[in-house]
ZAMARNU-364515 format. One record per residue: residue in one letter; x, y, z of N, C-alpha, C in turn. Coordinates in pm, 1 decimal, padded with zeros to 6 digits. Example, Ala and Ser with C-alpha at 12.3 -4.5 7.8 and 13.67 -1.06 7.14 Angstrom:
// ZAMARNU-364515
  residuo      n.xx      n.yy      n.zz     ca.xx     ca.yy     ca.zz      c.xx      c.yy      c.zz
        A   01319.0  -00569.0   00780.0   01230.0  -00450.0   00780.0   01320.0  -00330.0   00780.0
        S   01285.0  -00225.0   00708.0   01367.0  -00106.0   00714.0   01290.0   00003.0   00787.0
***
This chain:
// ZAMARNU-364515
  residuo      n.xx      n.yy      n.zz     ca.xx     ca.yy     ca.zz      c.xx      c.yy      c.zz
        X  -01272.9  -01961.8  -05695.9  -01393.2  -01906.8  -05635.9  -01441.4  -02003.5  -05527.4
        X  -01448.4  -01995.4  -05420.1  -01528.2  -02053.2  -05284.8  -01679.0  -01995.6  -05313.4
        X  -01775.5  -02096.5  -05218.4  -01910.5  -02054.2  -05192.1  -01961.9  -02118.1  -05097.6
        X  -02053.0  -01989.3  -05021.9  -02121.6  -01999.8  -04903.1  -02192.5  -02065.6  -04892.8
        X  -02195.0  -02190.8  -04808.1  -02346.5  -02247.1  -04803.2  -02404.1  -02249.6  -04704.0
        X  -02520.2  -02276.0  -04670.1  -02635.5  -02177.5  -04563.3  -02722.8  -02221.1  -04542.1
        X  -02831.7  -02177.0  -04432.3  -02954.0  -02275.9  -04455.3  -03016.0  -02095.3  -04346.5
        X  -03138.0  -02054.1  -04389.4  -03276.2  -01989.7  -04420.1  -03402.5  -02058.5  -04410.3
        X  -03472.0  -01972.5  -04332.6  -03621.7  -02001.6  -04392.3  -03649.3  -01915.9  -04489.8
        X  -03790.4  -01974.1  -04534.6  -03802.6  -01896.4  -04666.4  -03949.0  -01770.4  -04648.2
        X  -03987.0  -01849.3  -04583.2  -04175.0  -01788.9  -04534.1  -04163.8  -01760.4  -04358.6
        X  -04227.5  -01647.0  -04329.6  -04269.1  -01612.6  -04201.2  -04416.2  -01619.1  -04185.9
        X  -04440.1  -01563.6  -04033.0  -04586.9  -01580.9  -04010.2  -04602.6  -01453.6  -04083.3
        X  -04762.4  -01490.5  -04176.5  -04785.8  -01342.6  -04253.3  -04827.4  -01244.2  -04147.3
        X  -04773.1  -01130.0  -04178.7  -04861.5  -01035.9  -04048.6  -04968.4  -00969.2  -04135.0
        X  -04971.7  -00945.5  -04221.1  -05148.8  -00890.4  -04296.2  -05226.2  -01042.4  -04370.6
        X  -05331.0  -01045.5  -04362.5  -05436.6  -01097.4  -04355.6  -05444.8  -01138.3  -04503.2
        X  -05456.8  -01241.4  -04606.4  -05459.4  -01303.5  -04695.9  -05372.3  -01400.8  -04758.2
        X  -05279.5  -01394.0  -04705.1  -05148.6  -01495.9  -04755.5  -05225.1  -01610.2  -04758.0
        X  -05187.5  -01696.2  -04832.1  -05190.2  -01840.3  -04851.4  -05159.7  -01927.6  -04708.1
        X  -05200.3  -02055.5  -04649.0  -05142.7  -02086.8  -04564.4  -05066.7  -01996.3  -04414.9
        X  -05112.3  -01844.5  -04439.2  -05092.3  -01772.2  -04302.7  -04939.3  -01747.0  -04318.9
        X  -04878.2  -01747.5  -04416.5  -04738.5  -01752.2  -04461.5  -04705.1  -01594.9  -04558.5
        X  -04616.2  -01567.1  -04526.5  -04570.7  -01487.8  -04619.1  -04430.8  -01451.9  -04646.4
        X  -04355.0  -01424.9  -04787.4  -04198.7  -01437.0  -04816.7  -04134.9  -01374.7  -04712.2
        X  -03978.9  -01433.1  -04684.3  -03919.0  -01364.5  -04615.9  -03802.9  -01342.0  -04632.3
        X  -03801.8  -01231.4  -04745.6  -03647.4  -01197.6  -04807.1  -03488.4  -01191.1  -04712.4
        X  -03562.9  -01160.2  -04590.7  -03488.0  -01089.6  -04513.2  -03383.6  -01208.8  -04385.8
        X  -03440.3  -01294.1  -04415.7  -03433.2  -01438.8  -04293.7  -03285.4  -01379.6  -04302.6
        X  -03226.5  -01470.8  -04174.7  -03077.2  -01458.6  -04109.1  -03012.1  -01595.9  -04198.9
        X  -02887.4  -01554.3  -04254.1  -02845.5  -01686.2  -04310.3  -02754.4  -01752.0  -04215.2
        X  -02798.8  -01883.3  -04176.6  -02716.1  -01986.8  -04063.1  -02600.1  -02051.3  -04196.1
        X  -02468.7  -02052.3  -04147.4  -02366.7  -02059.6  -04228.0  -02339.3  -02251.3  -04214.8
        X  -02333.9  -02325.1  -04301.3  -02322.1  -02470.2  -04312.6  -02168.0  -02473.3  -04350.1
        X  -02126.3  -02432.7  -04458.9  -01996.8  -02472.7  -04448.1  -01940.5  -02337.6  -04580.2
        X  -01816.2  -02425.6  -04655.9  -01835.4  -02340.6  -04750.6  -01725.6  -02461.1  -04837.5
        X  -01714.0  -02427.6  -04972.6  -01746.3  -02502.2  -05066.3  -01602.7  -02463.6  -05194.0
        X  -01547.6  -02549.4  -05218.2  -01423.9  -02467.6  -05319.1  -01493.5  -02476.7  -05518.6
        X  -01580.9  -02534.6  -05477.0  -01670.1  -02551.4  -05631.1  -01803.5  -02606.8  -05638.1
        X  -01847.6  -02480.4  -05763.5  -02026.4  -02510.8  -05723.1  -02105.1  -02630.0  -05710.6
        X  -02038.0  -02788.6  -05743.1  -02065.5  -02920.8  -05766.8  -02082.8  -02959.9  -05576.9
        X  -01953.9  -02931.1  -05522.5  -01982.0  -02940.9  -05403.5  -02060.3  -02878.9  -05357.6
        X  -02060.4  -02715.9  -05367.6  -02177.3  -02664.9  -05312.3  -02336.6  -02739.0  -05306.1
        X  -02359.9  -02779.7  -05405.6  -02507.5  -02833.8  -05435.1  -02510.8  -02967.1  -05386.0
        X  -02390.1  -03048.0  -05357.6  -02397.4  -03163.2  -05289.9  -02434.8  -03156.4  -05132.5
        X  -02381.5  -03011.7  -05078.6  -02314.5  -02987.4  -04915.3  -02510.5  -02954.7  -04944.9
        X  -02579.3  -02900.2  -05013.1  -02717.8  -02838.7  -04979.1  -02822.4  -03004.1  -05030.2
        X  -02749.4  -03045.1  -05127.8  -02866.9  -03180.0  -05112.0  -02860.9  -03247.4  -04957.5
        X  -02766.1  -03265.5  -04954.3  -02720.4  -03330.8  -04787.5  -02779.2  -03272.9  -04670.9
        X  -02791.6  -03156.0  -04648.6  -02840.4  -03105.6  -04547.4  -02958.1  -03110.9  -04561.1
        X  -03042.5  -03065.9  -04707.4  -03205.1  -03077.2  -04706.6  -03235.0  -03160.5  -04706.9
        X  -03175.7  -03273.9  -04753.1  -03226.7  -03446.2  -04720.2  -03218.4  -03479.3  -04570.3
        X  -03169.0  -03454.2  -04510.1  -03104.8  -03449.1  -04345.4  -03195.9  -03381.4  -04231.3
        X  -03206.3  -03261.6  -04317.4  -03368.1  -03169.9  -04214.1  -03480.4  -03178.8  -04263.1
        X  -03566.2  -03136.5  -04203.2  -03700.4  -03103.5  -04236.4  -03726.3  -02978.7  -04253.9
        X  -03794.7  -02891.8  -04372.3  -03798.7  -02798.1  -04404.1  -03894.9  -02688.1  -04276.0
        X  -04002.4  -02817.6  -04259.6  -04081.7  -02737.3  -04169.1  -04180.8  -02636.3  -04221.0
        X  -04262.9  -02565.4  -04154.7  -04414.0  -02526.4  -04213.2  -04336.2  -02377.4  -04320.0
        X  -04193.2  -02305.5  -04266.5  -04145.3  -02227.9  -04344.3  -04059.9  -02204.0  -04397.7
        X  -04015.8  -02336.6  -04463.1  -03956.4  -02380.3  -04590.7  -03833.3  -02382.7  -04537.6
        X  -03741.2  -02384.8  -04421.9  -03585.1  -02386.4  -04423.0  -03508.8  -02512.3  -04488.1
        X  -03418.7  -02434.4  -04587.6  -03381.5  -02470.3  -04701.3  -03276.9  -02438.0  -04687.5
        X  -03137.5  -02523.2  -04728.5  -02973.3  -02480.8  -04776.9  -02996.0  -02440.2  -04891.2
        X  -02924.7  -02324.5  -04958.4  -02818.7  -02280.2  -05052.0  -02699.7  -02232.9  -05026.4
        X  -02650.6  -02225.6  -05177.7  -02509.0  -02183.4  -05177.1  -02543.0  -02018.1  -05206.3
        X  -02410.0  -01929.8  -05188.4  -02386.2  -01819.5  -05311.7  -02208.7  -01830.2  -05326.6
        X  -02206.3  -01767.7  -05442.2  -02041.2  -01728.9  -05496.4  -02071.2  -01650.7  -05391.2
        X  -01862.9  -01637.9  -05326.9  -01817.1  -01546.6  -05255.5  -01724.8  -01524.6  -05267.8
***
């Protein structure tokens, strides 16, 4: 099994009026492709590395993996 790893934001600008912080989920974000991974140990190493490496920023962009 290989797996995708990626990096997403997580939160957009809210467009209706109450969100927390002017933020709201964003299921939908584009996944930017980082690499990919022959076992889930690496996977989670290739995503500590990159989130230690960036800054998440005000809407959370974050690496994960998925099975593929």
């Amino acid at each position: 099994m290989s797996y995708h790893v990626f990096h997403r934001v997580r939160w957009k600008k809210a467009t209706t009026p109450g969100w927390p912080g002017d933020r709201e989920p964003y299921p939908a974000a584009s996944k930017h492709t980082i690499g990919y991974a022959s076992d889930e140990e690496s996977a989670r190493r290739m995503c500590r590395e990159w989130n230690n490496a960036n800054d998440p920023g005000k809407y959370s962009r974050r690496a994960e993996y998925e099975a593929g």
